[in-house]
C-alpha positions, -999 to 999 in steps of 0.1 A, spaced: 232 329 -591 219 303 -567 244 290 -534 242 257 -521 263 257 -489 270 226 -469 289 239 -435 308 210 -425 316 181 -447 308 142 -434 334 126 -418 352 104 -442 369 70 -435 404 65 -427 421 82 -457 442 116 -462 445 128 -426 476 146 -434 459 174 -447 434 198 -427 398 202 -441 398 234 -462 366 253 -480 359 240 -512 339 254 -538 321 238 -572 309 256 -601 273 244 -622 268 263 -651 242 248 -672 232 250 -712 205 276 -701 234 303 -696 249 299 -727 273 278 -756 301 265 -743 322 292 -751 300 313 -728 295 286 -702 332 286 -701 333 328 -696 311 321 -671 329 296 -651 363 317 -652 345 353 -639 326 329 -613 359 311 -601 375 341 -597 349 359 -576 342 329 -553 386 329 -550 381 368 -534 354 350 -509 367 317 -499 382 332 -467 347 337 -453 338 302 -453 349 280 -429 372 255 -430 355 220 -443 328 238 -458 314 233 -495 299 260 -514 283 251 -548 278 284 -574 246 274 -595 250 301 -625 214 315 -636 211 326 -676 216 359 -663 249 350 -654 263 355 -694 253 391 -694 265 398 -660 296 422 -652 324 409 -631 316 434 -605 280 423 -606 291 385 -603 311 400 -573 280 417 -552 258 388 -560 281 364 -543 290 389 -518 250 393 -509 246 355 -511 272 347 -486 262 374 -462 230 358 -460 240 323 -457 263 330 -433 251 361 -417 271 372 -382 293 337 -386 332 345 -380 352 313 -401 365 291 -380 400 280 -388 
Protein backbone atom coordinates (compact mmCIF):
# COMPACT_ATOMS: atom_id res chain seq x y z
CA UNK A 1 0.00 0.00 0.00
CA UNK A 2 1.13 3.49 -0.75
CA UNK A 3 0.04 6.71 1.86
CA UNK A 4 -0.47 10.05 0.64
CA UNK A 5 -0.73 12.26 3.74
CA UNK A 6 -1.65 15.91 3.51
CA UNK A 7 -1.19 17.31 7.37
CA UNK A 8 -3.38 20.22 7.34
CA UNK A 9 -6.12 20.84 4.84
CA UNK A 10 -6.33 24.61 3.00
CA UNK A 11 -8.36 26.86 4.52
CA UNK A 12 -11.73 26.96 2.90
CA UNK A 13 -14.01 29.92 2.33
CA UNK A 14 -16.72 30.95 4.54
CA UNK A 15 -18.77 27.70 4.71
CA UNK A 16 -19.51 25.00 7.55
CA UNK A 17 -17.73 26.56 10.57
CA UNK A 18 -19.95 24.76 12.91
CA UNK A 19 -18.09 21.83 12.71
CA UNK A 20 -14.28 21.31 13.85
CA UNK A 21 -11.75 20.02 11.16
CA UNK A 22 -11.49 16.15 11.74
CA UNK A 23 -8.92 13.47 9.95
CA UNK A 24 -10.22 12.28 6.89
CA UNK A 25 -9.20 9.37 5.02
CA UNK A 26 -9.88 8.19 1.05
CA UNK A 27 -9.43 4.86 -0.32
CA UNK A 28 -7.88 4.27 -4.27
CA UNK A 29 -8.01 0.85 -5.17
CA UNK A 30 -7.44 0.42 -8.75
CA UNK A 31 -8.21 -2.49 -11.56
CA UNK A 32 -4.63 -3.73 -11.00
CA UNK A 33 -5.74 -5.27 -7.56
CA UNK A 34 -8.42 -7.01 -8.71
CA UNK A 35 -12.46 -7.38 -10.25
CA UNK A 36 -14.65 -5.47 -8.59
CA UNK A 37 -15.75 -7.96 -6.32
CA UNK A 38 -12.20 -7.93 -5.01
CA UNK A 39 -11.64 -4.25 -5.33
CA UNK A 40 -14.62 -4.08 -3.09
CA UNK A 41 -12.92 -6.75 -0.36
CA UNK A 42 -10.26 -4.66 -0.54
CA UNK A 43 -11.83 -1.39 0.23
CA UNK A 44 -13.78 -2.89 3.29
CA UNK A 45 -10.48 -4.74 5.10
CA UNK A 46 -8.60 -1.23 4.14
CA UNK A 47 -11.50 1.01 5.76
CA UNK A 48 -11.58 -0.88 8.56
CA UNK A 49 -7.81 -0.81 9.34
CA UNK A 50 -7.34 2.83 8.61
CA UNK A 51 -10.77 3.25 11.30
CA UNK A 52 -8.21 1.49 14.15
CA UNK A 53 -5.56 4.38 13.08
CA UNK A 54 -7.46 7.48 12.52
CA UNK A 55 -6.74 8.63 16.10
CA UNK A 56 -3.09 9.18 15.23
CA UNK A 57 -3.62 11.67 12.66
CA UNK A 58 -4.25 14.91 13.50
CA UNK A 59 -7.19 16.74 13.33
CA UNK A 60 -7.64 18.40 9.59
CA UNK A 61 -5.42 15.95 8.23
CA UNK A 62 -6.06 13.74 4.92
CA UNK A 63 -4.66 10.46 4.51
CA UNK A 64 -5.22 8.77 1.03
CA UNK A 65 -4.68 4.60 1.09
CA UNK A 66 -3.37 3.74 -2.57
CA UNK A 67 -4.03 -0.20 -2.51
CA UNK A 68 -1.04 -2.15 -4.47
CA UNK A 69 -2.10 -5.67 -6.35
CA UNK A 70 -0.69 -7.22 -3.41
CA UNK A 71 -3.34 -5.79 -1.53
CA UNK A 72 -6.07 -8.79 -2.75
CA UNK A 73 -3.94 -11.48 -1.27
CA UNK A 74 -3.12 -9.69 1.86
CA UNK A 75 -4.47 -10.79 5.40
CA UNK A 76 -6.32 -8.31 7.50
CA UNK A 77 -3.58 -8.42 10.06
CA UNK A 78 -1.06 -7.75 7.25
CA UNK A 79 -3.29 -4.77 5.89
CA UNK A 80 -3.04 -3.76 9.64
CA UNK A 81 1.04 -3.73 10.11
CA UNK A 82 1.43 -2.21 6.75
CA UNK A 83 -0.60 0.77 7.64
CA UNK A 84 0.67 0.73 11.05
CA UNK A 85 4.49 0.91 9.54
CA UNK A 86 3.33 3.51 6.98
CA UNK A 87 2.00 5.93 9.57
CA UNK A 88 4.81 5.53 11.88
CA UNK A 89 7.00 6.77 9.28
CA UNK A 90 4.99 9.60 8.04
CA UNK A 91 4.42 10.77 11.20
CA UNK A 92 7.28 9.56 13.17
CA UNK A 93 7.55 11.13 16.97
CA UNK A 94 4.27 13.46 16.03
CA UNK A 95 1.62 13.39 19.11
CA UNK A 96 -2.10 14.38 17.21
CA UNK A 97 -3.06 17.50 17.98
CA UNK A 98 -6.72 17.82 18.83
Amino acid sequence: MVLHYLPERPAQPAGDLASPPVARAGFVVGKTVGNSVVRHRVTRRLRAVVRDELDRLPSGSDLVVRARPEAADADFAALHRDLAKGLDRLLGDRVPSR
